[in-house]
C-alpha positions as CSV (number, residue, x, y, z in Angstrom):
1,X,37.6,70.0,-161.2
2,X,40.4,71.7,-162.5
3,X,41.6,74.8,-161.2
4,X,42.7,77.7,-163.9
5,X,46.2,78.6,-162.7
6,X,44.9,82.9,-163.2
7,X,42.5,81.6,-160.2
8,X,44.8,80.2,-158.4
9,X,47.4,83.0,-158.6
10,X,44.7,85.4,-157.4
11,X,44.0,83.0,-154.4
12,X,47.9,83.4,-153.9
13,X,47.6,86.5,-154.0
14,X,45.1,86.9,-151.6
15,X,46.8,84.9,-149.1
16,X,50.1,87.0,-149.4
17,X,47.9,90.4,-148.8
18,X,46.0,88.4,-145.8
19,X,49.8,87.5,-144.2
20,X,50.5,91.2,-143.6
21,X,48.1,91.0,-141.4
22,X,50.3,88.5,-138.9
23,X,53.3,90.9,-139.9
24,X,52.7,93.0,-136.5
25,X,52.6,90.2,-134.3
26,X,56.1,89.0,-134.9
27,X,58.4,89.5,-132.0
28,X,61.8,89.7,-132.0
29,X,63.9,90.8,-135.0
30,X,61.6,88.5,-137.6
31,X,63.5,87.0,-140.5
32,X,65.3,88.6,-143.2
33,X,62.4,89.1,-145.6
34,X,60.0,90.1,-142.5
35,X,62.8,92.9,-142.2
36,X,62.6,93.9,-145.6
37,X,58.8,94.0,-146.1
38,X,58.5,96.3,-143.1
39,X,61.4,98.1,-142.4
40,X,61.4,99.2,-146.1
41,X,57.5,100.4,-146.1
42,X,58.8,102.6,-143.2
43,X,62.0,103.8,-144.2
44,X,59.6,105.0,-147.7
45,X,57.0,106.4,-145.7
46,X,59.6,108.1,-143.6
47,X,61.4,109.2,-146.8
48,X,58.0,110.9,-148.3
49,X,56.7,112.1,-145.3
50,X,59.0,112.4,-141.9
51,X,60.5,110.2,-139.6
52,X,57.7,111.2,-136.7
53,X,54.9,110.9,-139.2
54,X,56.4,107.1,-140.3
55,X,56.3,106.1,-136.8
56,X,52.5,107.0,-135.6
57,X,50.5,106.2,-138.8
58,X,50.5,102.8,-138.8
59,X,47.6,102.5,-141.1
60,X,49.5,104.0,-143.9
61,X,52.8,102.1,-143.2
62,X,51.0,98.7,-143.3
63,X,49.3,99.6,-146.2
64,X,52.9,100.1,-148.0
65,X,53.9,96.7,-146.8
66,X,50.8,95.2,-147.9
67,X,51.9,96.7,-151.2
68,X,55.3,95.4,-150.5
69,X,55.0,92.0,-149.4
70,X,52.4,91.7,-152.7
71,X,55.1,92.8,-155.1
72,X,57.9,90.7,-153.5
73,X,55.7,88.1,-154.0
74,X,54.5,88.9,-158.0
75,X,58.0,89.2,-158.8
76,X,59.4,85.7,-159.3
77,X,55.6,84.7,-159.5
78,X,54.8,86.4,-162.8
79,X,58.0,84.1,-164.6
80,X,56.4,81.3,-163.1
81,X,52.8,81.9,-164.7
82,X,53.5,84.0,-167.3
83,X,56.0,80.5,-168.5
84,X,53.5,78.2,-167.9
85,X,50.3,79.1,-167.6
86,X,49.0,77.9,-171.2
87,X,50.8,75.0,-171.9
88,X,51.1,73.3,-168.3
89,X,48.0,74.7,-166.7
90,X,48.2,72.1,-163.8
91,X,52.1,72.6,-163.4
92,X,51.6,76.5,-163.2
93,X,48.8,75.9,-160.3
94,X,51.0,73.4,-158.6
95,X,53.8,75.6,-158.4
96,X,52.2,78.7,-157.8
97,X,51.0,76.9,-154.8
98,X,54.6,75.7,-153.7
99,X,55.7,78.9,-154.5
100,X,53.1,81.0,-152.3
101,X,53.9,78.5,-148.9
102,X,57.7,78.6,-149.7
103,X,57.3,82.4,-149.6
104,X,55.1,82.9,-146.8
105,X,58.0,80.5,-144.6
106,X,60.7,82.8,-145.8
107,X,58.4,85.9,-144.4
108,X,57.7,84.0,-141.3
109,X,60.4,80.8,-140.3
110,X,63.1,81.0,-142.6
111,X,66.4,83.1,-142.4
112,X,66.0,84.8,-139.0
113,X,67.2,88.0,-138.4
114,X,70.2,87.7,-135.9
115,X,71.4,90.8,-135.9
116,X,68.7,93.5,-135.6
117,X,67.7,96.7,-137.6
């Protein structure tokens, strides 16, 4: 059975949403892309709200870096599927595939964070 590459791009999907999940249990600085997923969702809820509120609401700052870490992700995804989706239905699942494990070891492994926030 063939998998269409739009259900395998929500499968993606869903996996990149379920990662922010793990995003709180990092220690240390994280990597670069960790750094950016959630130090940006705070520094926006702190920016729309106050600094005070940004630090004891975690529900709502986790629910900006879902959004986040989902749109980081879509970004280079969408020229990926939107490319190939049609005419190379298995390439588009393939590397939609590659792509969503190649971005969840740049959240997690890749490109630490050395120098703090």
């Amino acid at each position: 059975m063939r998998l269409r590459p739009v259900n395998v791009l929500a499968g993606a999907g869903c996996v990149v949403t379920a990662s922010t999940l793990l995003l709180p249990r990092v220690t240390g600085y994280g990597t670069s892309l960790y750094q950016l997923v959630v130090l940006g969702a705070w520094s926006l809820l702190a920016h729309l709200t106050s600094e005070t509120y940004a630090d004891s609401h975690h529900p709502a700052l986790w629910t900006i870096a879902t959004a986040i870490n989902l749109a980081l992700f879509l970004i280079p995804e969408a020229g990926i599927w939107l490319a190939s989706r049609k005419r190379l239905p298995t390439i588009c699942s393939v590397a939609t595939c590659l792509w969503c494990g190649f971005y969840l070891l740049l959240l997690f492994r890749l490109f630490p964070a050395t120098d703090g926030p």
